[in-house]
N, CA, C and O atoms as a Tripos MOL2 file, in Angstrom:
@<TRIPOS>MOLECULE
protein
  296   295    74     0     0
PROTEIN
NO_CHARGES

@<TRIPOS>ATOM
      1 N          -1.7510   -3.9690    8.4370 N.3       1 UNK1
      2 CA         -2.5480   -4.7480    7.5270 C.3       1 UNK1
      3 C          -1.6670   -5.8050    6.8910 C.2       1 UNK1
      4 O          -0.5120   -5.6700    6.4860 O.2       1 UNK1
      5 N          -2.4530   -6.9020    6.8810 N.am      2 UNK2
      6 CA         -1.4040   -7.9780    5.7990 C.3       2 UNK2
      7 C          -2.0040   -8.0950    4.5490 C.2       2 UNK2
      8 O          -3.1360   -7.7100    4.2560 O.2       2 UNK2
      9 N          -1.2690   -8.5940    3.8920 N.am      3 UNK3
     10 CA         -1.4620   -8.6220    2.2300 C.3       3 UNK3
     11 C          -0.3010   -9.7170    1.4630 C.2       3 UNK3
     12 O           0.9140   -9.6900    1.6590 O.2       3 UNK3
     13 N          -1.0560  -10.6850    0.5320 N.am      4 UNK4
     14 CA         -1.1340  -11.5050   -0.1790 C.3       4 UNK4
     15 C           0.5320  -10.5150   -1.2950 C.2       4 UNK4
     16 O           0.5690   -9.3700   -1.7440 O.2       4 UNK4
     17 N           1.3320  -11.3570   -1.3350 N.am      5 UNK5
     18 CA          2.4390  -10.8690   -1.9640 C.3       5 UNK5
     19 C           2.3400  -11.4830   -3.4380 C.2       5 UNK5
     20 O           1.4690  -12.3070   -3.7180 O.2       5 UNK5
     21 N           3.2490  -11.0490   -4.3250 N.am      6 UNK6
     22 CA          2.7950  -11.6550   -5.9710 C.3       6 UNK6
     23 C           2.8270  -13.4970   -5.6750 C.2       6 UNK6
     24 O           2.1070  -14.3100   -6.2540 O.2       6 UNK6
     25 N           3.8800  -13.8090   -4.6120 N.am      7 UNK7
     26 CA          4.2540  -15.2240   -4.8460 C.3       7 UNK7
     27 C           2.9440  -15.8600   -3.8940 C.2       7 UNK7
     28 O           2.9360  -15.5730   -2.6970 O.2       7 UNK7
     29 N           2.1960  -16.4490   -4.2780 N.am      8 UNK8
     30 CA          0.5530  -17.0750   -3.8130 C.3       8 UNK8
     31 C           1.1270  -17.7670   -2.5560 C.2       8 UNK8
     32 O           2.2230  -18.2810   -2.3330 O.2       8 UNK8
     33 N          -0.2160  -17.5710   -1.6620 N.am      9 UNK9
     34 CA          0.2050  -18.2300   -0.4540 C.3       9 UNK9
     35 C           1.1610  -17.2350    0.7090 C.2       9 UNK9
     36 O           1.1950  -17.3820    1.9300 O.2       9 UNK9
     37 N           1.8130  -16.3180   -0.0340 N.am     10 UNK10
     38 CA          3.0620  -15.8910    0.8650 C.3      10 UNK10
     39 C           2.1810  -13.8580    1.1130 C.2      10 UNK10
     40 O           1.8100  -12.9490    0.3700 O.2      10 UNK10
     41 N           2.2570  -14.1250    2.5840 N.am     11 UNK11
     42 CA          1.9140  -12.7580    2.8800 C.3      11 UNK11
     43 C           2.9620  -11.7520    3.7400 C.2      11 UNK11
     44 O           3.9600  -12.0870    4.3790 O.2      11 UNK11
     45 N           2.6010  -10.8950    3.6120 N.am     12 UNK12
     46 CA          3.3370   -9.5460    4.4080 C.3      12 UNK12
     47 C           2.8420   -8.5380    4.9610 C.2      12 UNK12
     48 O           2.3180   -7.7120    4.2140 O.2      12 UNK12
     49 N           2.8480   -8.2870    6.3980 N.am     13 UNK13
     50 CA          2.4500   -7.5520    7.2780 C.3      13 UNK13
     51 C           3.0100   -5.8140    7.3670 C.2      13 UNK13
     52 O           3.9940   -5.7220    8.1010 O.2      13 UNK13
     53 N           2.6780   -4.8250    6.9210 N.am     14 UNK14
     54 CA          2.9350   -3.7730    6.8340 C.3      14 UNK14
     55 C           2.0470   -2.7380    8.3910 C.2      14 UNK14
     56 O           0.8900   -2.6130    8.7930 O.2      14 UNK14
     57 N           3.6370   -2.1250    8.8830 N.am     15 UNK15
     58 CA          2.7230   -1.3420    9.8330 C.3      15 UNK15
     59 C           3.5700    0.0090   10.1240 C.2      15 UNK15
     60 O           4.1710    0.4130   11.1190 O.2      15 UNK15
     61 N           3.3510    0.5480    8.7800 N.am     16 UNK16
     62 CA          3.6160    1.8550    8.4780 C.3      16 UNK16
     63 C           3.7080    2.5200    7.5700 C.2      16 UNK16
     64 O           3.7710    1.9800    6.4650 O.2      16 UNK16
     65 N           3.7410    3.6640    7.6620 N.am     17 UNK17
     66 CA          3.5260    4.0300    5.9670 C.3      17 UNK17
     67 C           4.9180    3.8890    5.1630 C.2      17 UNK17
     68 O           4.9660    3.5610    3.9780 O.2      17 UNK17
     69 N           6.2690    4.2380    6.1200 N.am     18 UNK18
     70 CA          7.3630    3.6990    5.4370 C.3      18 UNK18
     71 C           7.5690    2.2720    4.7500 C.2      18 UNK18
     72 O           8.3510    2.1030    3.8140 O.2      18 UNK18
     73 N           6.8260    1.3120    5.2840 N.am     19 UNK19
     74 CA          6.8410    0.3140    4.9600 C.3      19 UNK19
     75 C           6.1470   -0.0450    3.0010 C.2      19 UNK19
     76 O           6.4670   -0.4120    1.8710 O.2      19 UNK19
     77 N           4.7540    0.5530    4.1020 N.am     20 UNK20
     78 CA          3.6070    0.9980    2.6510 C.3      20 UNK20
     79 C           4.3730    1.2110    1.4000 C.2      20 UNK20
     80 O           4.4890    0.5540    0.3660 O.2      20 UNK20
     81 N           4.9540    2.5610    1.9030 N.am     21 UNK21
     82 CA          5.8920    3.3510   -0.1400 C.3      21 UNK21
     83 C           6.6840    2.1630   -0.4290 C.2      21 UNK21
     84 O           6.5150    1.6350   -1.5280 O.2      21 UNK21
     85 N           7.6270    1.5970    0.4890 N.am     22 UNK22
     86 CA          8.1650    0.3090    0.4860 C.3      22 UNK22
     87 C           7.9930   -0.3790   -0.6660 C.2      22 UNK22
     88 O           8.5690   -0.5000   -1.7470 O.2      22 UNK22
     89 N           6.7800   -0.9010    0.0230 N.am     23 UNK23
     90 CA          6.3700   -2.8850   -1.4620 C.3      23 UNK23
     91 C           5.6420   -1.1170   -2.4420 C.2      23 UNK23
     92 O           6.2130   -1.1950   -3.5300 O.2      23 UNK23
     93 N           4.9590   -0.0890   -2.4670 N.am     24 UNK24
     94 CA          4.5350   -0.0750   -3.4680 C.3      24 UNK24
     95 C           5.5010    0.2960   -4.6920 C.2      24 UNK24
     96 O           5.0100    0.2320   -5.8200 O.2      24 UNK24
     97 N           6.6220    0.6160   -4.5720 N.am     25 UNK25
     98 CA          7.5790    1.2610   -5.2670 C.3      25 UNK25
     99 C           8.2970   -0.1440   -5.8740 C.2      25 UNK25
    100 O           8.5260   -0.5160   -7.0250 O.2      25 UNK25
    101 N           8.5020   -0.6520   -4.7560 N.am     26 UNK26
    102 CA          9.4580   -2.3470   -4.9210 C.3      26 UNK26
    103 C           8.8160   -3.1450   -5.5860 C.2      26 UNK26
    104 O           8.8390   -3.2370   -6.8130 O.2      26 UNK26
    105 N           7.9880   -3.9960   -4.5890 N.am     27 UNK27
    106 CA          7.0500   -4.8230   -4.8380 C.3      27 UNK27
    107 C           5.3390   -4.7600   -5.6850 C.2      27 UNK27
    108 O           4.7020   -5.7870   -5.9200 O.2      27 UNK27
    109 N           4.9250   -3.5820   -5.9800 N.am     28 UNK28
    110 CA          3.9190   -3.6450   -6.3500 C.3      28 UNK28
    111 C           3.5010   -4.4190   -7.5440 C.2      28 UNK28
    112 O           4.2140   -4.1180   -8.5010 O.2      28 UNK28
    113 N           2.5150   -5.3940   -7.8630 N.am     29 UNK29
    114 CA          2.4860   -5.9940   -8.9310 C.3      29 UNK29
    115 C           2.2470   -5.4100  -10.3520 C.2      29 UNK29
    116 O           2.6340   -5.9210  -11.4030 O.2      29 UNK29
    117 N           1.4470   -4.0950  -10.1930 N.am     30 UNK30
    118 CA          1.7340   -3.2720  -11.7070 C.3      30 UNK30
    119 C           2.0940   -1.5440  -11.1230 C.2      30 UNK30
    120 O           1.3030   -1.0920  -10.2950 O.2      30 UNK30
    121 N           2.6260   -1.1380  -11.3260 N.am     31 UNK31
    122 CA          2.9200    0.2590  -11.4790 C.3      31 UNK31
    123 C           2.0440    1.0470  -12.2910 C.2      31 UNK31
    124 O           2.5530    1.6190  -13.2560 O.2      31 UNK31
    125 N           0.9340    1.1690  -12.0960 N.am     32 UNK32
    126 CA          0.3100    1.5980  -13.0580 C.3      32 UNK32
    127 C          -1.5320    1.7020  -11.9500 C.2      32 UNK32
    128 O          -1.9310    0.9880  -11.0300 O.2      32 UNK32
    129 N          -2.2180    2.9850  -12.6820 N.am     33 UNK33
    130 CA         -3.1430    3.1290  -12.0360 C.3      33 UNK33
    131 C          -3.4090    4.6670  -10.9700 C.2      33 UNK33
    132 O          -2.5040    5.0470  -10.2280 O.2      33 UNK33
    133 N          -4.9180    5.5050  -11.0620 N.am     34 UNK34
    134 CA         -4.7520    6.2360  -10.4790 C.3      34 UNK34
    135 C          -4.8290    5.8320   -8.8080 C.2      34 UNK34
    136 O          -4.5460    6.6650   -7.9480 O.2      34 UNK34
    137 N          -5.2980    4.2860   -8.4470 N.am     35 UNK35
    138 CA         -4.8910    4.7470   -6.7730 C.3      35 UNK35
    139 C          -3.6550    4.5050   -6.5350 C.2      35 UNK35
    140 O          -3.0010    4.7340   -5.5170 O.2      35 UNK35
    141 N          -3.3280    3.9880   -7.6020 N.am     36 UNK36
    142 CA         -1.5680    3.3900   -7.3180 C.3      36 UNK36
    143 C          -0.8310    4.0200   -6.9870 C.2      36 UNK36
    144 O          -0.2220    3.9310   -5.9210 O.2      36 UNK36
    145 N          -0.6160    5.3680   -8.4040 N.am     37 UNK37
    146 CA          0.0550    6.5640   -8.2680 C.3      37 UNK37
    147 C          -0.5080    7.9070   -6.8650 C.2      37 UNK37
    148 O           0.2450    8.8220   -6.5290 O.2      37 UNK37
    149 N          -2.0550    7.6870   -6.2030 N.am     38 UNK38
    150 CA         -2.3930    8.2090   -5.3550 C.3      38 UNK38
    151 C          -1.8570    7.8700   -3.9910 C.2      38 UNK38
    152 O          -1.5370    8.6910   -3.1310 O.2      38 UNK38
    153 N          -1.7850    6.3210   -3.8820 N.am     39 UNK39
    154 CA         -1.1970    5.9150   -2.3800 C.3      39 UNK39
    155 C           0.3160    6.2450   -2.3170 C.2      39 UNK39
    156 O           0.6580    6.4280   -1.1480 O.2      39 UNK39
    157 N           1.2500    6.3680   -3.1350 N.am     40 UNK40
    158 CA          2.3410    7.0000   -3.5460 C.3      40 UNK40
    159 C           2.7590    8.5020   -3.1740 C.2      40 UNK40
    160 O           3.9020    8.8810   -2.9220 O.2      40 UNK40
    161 N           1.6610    9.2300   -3.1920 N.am     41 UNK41
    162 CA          1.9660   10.3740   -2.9160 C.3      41 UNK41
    163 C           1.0610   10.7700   -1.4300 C.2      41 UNK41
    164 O           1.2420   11.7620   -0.7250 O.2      41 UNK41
    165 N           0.3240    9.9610   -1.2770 N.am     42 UNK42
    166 CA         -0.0420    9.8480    0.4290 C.3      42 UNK42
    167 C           1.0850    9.3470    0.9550 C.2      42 UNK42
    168 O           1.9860   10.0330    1.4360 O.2      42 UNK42
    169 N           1.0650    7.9640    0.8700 N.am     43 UNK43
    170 CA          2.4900    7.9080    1.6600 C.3      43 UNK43
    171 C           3.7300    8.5630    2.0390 C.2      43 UNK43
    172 O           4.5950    8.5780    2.9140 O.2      43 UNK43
    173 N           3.4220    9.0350    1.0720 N.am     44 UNK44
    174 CA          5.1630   10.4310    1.1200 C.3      44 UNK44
    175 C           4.3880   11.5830    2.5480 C.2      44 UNK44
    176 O           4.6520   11.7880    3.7320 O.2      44 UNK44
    177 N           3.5600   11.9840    1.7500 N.am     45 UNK45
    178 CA          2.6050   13.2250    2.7480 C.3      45 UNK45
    179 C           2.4730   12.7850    4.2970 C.2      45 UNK45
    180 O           2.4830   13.4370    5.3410 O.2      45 UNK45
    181 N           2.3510   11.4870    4.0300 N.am     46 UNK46
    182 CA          2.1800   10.8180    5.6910 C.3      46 UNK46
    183 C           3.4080   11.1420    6.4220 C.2      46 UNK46
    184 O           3.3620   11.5110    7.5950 O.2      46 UNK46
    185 N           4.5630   11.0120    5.7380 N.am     47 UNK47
    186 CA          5.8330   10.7260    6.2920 C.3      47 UNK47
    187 C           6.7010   11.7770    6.3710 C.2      47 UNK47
    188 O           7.7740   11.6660    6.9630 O.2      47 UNK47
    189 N           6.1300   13.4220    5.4990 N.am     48 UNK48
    190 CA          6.1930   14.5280    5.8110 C.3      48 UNK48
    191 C           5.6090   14.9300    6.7360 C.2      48 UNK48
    192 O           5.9480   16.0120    7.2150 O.2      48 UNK48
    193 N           4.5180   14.1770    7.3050 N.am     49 UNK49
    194 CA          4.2690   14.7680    8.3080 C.3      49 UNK49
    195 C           2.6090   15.7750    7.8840 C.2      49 UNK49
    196 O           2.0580   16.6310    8.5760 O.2      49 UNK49
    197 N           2.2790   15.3370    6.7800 N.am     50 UNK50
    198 CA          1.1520   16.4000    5.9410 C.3      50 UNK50
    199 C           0.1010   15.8530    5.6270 C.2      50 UNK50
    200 O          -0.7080   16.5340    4.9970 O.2      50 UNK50
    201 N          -0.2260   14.4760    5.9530 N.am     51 UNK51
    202 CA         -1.0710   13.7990    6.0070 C.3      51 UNK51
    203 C          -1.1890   13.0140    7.4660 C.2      51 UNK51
    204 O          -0.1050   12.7210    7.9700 O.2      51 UNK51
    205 N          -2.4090   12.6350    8.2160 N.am     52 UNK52
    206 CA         -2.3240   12.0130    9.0720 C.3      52 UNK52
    207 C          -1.8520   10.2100    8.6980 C.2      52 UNK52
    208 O          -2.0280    9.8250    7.5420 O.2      52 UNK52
    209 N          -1.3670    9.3870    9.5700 N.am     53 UNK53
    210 CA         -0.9750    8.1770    9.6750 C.3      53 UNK53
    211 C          -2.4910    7.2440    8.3800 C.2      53 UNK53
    212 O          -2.3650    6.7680    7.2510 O.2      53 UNK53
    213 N          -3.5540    7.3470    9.1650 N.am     54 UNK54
    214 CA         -4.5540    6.3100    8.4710 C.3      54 UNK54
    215 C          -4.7740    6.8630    7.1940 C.2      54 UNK54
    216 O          -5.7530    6.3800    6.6260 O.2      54 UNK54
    217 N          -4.1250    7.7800    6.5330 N.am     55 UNK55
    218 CA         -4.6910    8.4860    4.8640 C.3      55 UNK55
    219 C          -3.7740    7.6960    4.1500 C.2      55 UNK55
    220 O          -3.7570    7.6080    2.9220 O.2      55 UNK55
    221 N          -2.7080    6.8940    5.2340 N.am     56 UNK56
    222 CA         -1.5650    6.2390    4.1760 C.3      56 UNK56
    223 C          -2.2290    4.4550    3.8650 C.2      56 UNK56
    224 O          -2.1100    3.7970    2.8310 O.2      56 UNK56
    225 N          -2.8580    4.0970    5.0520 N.am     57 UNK57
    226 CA         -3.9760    2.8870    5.0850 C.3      57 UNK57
    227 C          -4.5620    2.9290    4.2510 C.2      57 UNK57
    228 O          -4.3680    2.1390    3.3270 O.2      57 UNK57
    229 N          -5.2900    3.6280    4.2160 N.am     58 UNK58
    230 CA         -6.7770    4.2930    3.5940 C.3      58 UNK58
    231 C          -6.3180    4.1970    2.0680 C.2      58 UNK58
    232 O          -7.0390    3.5180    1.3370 O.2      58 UNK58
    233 N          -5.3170    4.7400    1.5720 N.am     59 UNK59
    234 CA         -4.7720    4.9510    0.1900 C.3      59 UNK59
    235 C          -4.4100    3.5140    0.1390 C.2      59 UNK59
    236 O          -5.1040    2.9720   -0.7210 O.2      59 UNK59
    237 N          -3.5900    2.6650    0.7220 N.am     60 UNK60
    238 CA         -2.7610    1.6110    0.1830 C.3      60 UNK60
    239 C          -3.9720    0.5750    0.3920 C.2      60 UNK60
    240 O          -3.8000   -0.5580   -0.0580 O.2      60 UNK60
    241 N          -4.8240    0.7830    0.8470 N.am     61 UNK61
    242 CA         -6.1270   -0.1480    0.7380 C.3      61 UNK61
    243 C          -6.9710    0.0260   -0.8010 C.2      61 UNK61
    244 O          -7.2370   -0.9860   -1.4500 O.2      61 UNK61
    245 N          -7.4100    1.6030   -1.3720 N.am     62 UNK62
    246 CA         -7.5310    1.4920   -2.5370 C.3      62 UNK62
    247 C          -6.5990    1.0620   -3.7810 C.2      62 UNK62
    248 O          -6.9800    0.5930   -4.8540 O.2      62 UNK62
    249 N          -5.5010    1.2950   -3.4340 N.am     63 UNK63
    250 CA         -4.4770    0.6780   -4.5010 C.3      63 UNK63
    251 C          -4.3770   -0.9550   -4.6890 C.2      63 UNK63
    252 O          -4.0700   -1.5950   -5.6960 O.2      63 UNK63
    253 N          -4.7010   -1.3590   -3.5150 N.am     64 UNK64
    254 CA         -4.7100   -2.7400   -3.4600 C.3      64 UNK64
    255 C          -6.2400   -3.6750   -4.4140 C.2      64 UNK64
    256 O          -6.3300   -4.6880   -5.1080 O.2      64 UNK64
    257 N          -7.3160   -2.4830   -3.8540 N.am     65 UNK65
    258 CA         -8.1610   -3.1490   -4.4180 C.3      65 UNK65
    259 C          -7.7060   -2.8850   -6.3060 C.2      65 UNK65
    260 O          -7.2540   -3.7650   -7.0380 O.2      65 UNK65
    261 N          -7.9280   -1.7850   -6.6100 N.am     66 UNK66
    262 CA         -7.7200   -1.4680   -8.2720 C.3      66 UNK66
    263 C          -6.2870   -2.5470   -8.5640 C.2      66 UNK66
    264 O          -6.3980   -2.8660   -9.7470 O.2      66 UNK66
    265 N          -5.5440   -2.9410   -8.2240 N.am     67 UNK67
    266 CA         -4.5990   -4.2260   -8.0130 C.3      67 UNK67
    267 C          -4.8870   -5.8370   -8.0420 C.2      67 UNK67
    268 O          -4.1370   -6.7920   -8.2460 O.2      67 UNK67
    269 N          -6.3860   -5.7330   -7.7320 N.am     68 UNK68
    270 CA         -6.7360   -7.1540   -6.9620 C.3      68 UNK68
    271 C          -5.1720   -7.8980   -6.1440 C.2      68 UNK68
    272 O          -4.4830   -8.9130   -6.2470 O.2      68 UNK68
    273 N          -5.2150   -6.7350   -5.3960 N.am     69 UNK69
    274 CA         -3.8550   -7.2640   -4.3570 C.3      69 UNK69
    275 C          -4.9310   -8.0550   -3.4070 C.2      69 UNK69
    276 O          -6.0840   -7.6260   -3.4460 O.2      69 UNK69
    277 N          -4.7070   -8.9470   -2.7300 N.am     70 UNK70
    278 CA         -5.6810   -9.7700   -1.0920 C.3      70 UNK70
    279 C          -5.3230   -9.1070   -0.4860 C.2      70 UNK70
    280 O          -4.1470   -8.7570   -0.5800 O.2      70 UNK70
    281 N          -6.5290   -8.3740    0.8610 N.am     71 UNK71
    282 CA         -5.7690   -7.8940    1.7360 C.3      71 UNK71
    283 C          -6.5700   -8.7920    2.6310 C.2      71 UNK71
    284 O          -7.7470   -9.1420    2.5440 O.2      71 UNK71
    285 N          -5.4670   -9.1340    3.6830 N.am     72 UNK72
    286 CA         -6.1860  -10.5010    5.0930 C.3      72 UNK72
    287 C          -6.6120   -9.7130    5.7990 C.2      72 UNK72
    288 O          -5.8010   -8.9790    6.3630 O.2      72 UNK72
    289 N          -7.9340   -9.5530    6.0370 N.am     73 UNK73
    290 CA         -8.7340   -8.9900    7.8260 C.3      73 UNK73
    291 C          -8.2720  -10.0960    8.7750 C.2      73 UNK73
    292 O          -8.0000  -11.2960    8.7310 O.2      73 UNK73
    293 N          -8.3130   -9.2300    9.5350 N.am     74 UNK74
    294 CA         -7.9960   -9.7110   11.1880 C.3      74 UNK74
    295 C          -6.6270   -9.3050   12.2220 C.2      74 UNK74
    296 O          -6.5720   -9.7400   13.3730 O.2      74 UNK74
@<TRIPOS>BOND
     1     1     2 1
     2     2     3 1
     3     3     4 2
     4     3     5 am
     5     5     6 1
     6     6     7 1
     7     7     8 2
     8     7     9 am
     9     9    10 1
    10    10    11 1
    11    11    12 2
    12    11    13 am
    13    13    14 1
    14    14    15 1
    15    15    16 2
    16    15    17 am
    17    17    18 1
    18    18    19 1
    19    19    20 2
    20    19    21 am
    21    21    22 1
    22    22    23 1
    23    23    24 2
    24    23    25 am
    25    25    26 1
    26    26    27 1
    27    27    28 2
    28    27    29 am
    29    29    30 1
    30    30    31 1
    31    31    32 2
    32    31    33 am
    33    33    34 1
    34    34    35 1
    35    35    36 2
    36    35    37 am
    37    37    38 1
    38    38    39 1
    39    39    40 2
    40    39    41 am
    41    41    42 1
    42    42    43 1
    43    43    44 2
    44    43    45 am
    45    45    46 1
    46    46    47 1
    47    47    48 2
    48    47    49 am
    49    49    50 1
    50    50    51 1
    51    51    52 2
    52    51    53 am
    53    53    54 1
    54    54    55 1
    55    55    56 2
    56    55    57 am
    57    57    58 1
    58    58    59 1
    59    59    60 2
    60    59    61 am
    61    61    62 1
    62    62    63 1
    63    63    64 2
    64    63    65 am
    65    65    66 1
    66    66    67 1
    67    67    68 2
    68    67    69 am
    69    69    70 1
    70    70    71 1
    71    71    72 2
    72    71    73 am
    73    73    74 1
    74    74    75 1
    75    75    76 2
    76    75    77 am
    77    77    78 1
    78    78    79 1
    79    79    80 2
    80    79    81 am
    81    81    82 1
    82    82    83 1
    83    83    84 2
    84    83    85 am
    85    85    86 1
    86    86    87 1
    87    87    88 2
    88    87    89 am
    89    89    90 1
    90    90    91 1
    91    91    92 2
    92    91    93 am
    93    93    94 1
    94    94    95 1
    95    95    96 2
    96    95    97 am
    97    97    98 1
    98    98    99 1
    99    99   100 2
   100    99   101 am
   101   101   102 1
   102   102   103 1
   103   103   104 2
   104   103   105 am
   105   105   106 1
   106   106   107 1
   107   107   108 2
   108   107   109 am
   109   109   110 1
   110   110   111 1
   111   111   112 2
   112   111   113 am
   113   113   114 1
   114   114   115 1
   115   115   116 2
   116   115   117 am
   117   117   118 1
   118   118   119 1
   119   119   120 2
   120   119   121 am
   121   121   122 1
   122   122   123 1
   123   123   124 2
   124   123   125 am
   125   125   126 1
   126   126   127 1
   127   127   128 2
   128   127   129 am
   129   129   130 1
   130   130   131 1
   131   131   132 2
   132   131   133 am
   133   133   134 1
   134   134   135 1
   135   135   136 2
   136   135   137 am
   137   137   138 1
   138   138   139 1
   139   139   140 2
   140   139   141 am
   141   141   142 1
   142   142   143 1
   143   143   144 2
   144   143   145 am
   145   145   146 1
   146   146   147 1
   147   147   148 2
   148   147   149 am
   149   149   150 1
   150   150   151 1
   151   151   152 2
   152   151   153 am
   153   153   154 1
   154   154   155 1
   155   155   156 2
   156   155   157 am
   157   157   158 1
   158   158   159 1
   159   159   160 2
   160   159   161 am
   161   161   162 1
   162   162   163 1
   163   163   164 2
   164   163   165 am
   165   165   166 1
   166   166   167 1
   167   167   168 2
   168   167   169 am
   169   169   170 1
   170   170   171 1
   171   171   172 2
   172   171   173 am
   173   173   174 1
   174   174   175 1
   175   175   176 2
   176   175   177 am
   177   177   178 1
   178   178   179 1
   179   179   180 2
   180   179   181 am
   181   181   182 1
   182   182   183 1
   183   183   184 2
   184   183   185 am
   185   185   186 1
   186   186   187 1
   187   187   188 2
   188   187   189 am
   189   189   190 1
   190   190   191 1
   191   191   192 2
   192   191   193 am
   193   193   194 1
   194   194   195 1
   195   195   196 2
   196   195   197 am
   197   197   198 1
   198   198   199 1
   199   199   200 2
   200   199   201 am
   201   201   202 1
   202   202   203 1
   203   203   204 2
   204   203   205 am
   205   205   206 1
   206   206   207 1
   207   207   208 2
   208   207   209 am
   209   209   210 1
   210   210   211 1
   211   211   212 2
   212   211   213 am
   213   213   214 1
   214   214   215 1
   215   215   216 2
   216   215   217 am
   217   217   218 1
   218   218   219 1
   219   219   220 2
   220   219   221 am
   221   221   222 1
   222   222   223 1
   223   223   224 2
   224   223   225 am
   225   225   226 1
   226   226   227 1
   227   227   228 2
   228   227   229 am
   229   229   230 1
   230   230   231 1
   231   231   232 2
   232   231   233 am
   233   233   234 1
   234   234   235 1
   235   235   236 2
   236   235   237 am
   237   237   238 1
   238   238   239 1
   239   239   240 2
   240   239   241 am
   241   241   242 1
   242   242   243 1
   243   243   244 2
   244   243   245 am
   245   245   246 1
   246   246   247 1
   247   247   248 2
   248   247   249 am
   249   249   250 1
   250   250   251 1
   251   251   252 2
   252   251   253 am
   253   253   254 1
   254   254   255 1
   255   255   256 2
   256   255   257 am
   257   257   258 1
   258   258   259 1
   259   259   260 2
   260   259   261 am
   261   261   262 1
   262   262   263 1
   263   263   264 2
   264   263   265 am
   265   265   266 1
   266   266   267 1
   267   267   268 2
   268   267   269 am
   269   269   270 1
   270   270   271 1
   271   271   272 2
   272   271   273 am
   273   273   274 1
   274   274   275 1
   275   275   276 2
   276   275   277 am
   277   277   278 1
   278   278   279 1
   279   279   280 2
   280   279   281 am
   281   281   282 1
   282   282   283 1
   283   283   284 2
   284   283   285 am
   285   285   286 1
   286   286   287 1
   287   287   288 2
   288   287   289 am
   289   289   290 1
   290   290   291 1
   291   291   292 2
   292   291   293 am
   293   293   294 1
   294   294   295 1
   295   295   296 2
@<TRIPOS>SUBSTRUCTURE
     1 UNK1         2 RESIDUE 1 A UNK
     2 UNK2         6 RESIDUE 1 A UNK
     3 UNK3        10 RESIDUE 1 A UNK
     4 UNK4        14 RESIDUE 1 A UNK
     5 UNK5        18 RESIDUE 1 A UNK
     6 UNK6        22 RESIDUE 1 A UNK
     7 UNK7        26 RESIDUE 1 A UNK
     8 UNK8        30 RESIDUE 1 A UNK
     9 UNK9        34 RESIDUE 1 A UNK
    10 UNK10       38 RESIDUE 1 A UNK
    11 UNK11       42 RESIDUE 1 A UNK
    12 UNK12       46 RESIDUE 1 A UNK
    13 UNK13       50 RESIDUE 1 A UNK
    14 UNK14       54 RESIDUE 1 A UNK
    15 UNK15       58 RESIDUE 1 A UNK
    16 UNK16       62 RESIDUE 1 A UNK
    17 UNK17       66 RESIDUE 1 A UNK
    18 UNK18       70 RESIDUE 1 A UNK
    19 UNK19       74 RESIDUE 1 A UNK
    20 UNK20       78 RESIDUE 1 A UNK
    21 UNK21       82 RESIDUE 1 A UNK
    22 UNK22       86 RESIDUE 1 A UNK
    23 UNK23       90 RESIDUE 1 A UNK
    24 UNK24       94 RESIDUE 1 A UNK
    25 UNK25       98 RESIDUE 1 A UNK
    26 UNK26      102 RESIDUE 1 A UNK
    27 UNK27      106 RESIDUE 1 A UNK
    28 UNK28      110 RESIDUE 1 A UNK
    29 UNK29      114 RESIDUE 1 A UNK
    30 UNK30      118 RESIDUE 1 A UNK
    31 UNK31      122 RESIDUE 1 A UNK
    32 UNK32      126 RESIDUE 1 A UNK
    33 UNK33      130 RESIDUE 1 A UNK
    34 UNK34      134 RESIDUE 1 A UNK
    35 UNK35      138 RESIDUE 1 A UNK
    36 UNK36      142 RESIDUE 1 A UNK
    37 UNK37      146 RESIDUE 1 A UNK
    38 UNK38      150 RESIDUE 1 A UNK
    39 UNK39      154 RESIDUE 1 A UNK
    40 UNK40      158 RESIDUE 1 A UNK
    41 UNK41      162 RESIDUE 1 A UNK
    42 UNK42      166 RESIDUE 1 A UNK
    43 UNK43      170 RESIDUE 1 A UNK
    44 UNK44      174 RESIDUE 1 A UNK
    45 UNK45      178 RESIDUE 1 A UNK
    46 UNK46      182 RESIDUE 1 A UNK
    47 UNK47      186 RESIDUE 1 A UNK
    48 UNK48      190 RESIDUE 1 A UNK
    49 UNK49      194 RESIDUE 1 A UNK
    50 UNK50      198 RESIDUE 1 A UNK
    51 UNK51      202 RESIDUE 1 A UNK
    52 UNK52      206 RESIDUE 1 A UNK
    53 UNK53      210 RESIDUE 1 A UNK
    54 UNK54      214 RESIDUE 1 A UNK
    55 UNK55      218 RESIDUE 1 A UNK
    56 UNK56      222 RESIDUE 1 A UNK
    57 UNK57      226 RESIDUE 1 A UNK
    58 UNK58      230 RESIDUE 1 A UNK
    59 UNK59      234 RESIDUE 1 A UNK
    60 UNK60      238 RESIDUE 1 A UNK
    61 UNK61      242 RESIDUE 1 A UNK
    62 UNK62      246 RESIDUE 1 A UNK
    63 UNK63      250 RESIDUE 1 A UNK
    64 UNK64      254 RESIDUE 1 A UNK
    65 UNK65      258 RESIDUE 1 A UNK
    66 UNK66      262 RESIDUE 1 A UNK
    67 UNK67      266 RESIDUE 1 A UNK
    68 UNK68      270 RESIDUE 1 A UNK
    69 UNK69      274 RESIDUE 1 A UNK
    70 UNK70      278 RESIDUE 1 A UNK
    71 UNK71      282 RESIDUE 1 A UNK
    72 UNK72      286 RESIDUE 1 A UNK
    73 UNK73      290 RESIDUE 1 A UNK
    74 UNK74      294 RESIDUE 1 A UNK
């Protein structure tokens, strides 16, 4: 999935959940929020191996929206 980074105009392509915990830990624009703190602990679960791959999507897609992060289809 790509997604609209804090600096406008400038996007980033994520294609994994390592990537995912990545910007949300680093880069996320607020730290704050229950999908925020939820895609956080999917992502980990994904990468234990305790969640399947798309629950880490699936999560970093709600965090994005409660964010008004952009996410680009296509």
């Amino acid at each position: 999935m790509t997604f609209e980074t804090a600096k406008l105009g400038q996007y980033r392509t994520i294609s994994s959940a390592a990537e995912a915990a990545h910007v949300l830990i680093s880069q996320w624009p607020s730290a704050a929020g229950k999908a925020y703190a939820e895609a956080q602990d999917v992502c980990l679960a994904v990468l234990e191996g305790r969640e399947p791959p798309d629950a880490a999507r699936q999560a970093f897609l709600l965090a994005a929206d409660e964010a008004d992060v952009f996410i680009r289809n296509g």
